[in-house]
N, C-alpha and C positions, 0 to 999 in steps of 0.2 A: 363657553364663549357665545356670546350671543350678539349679531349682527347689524346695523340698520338693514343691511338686506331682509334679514330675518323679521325684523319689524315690517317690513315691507307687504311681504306677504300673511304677514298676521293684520294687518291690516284689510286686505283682499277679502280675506277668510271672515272678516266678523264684519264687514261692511256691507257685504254682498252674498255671504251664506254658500259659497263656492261655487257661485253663478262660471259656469265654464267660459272660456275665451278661446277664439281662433287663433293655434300657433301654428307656425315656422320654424327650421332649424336654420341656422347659418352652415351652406356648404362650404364655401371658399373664403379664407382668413382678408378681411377687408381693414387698411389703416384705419385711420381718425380721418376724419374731415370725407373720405371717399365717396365720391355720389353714384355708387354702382353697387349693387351689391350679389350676391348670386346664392342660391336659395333653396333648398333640399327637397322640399316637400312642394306638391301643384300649388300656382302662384292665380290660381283662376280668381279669388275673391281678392284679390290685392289690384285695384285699379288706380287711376289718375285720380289726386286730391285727398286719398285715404291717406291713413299715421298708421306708422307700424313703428314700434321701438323694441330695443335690446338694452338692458341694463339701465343706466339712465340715459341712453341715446336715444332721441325722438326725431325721425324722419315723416319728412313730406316727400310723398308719391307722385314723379314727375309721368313715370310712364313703367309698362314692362312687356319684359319679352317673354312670352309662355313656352315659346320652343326649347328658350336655354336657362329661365328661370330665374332671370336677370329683373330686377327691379333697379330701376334708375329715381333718387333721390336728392330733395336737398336735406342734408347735417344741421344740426342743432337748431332743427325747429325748438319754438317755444321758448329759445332763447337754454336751450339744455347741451351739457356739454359733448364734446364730440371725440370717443375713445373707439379706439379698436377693437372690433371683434373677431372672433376663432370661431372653425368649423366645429357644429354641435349646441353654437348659443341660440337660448332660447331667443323668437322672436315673435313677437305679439303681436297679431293682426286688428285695428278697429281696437284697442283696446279701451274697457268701458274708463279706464283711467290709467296714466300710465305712472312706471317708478319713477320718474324723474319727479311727478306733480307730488305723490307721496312723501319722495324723499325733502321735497322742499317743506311740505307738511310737516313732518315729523321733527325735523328742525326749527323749527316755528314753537312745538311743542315745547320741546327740549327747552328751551332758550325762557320759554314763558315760565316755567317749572321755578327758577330762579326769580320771579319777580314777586314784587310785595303780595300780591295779589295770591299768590298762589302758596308762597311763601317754604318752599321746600329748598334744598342744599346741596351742595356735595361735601364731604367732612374729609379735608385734607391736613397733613403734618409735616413740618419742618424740624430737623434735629441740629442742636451745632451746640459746644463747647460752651461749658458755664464762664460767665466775665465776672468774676470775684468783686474787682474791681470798681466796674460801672454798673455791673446788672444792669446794663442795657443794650437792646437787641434789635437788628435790624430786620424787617422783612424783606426775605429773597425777593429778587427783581422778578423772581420766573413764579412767584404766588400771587393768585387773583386772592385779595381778603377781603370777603365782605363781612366778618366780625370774627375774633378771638373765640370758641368755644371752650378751652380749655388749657391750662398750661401744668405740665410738670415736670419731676425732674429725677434723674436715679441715683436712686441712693447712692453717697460712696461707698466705695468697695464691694459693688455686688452689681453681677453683670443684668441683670433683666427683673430688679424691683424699686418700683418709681412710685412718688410720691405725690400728690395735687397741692398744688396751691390755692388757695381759697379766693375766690373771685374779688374779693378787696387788697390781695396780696400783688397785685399789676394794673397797668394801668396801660393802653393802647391809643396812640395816636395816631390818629388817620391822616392826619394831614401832612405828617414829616415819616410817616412809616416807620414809625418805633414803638418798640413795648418798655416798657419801664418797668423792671419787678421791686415791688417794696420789701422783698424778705433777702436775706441772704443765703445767697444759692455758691456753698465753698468751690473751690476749683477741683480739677482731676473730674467733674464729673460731665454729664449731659443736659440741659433743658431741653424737651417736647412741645413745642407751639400746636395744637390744634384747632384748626380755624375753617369757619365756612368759608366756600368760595360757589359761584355760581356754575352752572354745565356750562358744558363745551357744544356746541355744533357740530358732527360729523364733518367733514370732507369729503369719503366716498364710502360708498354702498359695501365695504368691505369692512367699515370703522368698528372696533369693538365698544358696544356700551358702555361699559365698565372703565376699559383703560383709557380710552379717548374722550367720551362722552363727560364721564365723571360718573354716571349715575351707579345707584347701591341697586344689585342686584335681582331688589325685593319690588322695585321702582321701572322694569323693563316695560309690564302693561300699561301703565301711566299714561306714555305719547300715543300710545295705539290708539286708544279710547278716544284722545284728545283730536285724534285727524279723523275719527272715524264718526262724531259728533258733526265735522265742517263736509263730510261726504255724505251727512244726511240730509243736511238741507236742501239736496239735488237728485238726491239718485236714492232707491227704496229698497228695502231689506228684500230676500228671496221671496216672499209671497207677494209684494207688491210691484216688482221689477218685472215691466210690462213686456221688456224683445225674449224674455223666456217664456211666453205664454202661446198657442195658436192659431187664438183669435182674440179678436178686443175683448178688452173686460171692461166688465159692469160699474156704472160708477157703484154701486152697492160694495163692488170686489173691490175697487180700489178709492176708499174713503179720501174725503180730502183733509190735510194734516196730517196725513199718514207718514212724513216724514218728519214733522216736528216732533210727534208723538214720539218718534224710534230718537231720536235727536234726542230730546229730552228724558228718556229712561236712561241711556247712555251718558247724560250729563250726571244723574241722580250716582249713576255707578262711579264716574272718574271723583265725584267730590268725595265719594265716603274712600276711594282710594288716597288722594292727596290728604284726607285726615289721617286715617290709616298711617300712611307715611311718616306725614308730619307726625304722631303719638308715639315712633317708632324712634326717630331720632332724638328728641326729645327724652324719653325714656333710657336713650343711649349717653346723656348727655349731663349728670346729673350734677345738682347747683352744689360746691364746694362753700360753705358759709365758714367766717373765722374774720378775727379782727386784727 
């Protein structure tokens, strides 16, 4: 099972080369929306005007108290949601970027994965009751179809061997939501609809790729790439990331375009991925010819 959390941090990991960050634990369990929060470890670098987030919570630093560890807050800065946290969550001091900004990243990704442009899928299936009669079939209200890949049907009499239809044997109307089969498909048995449909968005930092998301498996590094491309155009891999050094560097040390450059190798990698992909389903997908 694989996470947007988990993307999150693989994200971190290849953007930034494990550039380390100032944490905090949450000592005292605080609701949603709480502008106080109370805090495990010395609060000395957490002053007025700083961001410090937990999860995808992004607070603004109103003030704090060092004797009791108390940081006073306002909740969903940035416009990021505002959840409760438990004694032990991590929390990020100054961080060079936070989950929330990520998580909207990565969804961005997701989302574009599905357009012409990029042209990749997720490969869903509906099963219902052959119609002897009309051989024809409606699309469930609860499937996104952006095209028919595939239709067939199981043989009678035998529980788990199906047959393909040949791509001239239906016909798919998008505008009334029906598939028309031109062959006769007897009753007692099943039709298979398989059809692309685009991803899904996450909701929360807990969402599974796979069941939520849509995406195949083979498809997890795909968005990672794709937010870690939009983090280069600002911020520079571990040998050029200037607050880990300890003293100025040279412009010699830190060329200029040194983020496009990192930008643009990483662009070179997500494309030969999204072929990748695309040769992958495709290959999974193969054209049934018959008249």
């Amino acid at each position: 099972m694989t996470t947007m959390n988990d993307l999150i941090f693989d994200v971190k990991r290849t953007a930034y080369a494990g550039l380390p960050e100032k944490v905090n634990l949450v000592s005292a369990s605080a609701n949603a929306g709480a502008t106080t929060l109370t805090l495990e470890l010395d609060i000395s670098g957490i002053t007025e005007g700083s961001i410090i987030s937990s999860g995808l919570n992004v607070w603004y630093v109103k003030g704090a108290l060092s004797n009791t560890n108390q940081v006073f807050v306002i909740p969903g800065y940035d416009n990021s949601p505002q959840s409760s946290v438990a004694p032990g969550d991590m929390v990020y001091v100054r961080p060079t970027v936070t989950h929330w900004r990520i998580f909207n990243s990565l969804n961005d990704e997701i989302r574009r994965l599905s357009s012409p442009a990029v042209g990749l899928y997720s490969l869903q299936y509906w099963t219902v009751e052959s119609d002897p009669t009309y051989q024809t079939y409606a699309v469930p209200a609860s499937a996104t179809v952006t095209d028919i890949a595939r239709v067939r049907f199981r043989m009678p009499g035998t529980p788990d061997v199906w047959g393909d239809l040949p791509n001239s044997a239906y016909r798919y109307d998008k505008v009334n939501g029906i598939i028309q089969l031109l062959r006769m498909i007897p009753s007692g048995t099943d039709v298979q609809f398989i059809y692309k449909a685009p991803f899904v968005a996450a909701t929360g930092i807990n969402d599974d790729l796979q069941s939520v998301c849509k995406l195949a498996e083979t498809m997890n590094d795909i968005p990672v790439l794709g937010v870690v491309m939009g983090l280069m155009q600002t911020t520079e891999t571990r040998r050029n990331v200037l607050q880990i050094q300890g003293d100025t560097r040279r412009a010699s040390e830190v060329p200029a375009g040194g983020n496009a450059n990192a930008a643009s190798m990483i662009r070179r990698e997500y494309n030969e991925r999204v072929t990748e992909e695309y040769a992958r389903l495709t290959a999974s997908l193969p054209i049934f010819k018959g008249i």
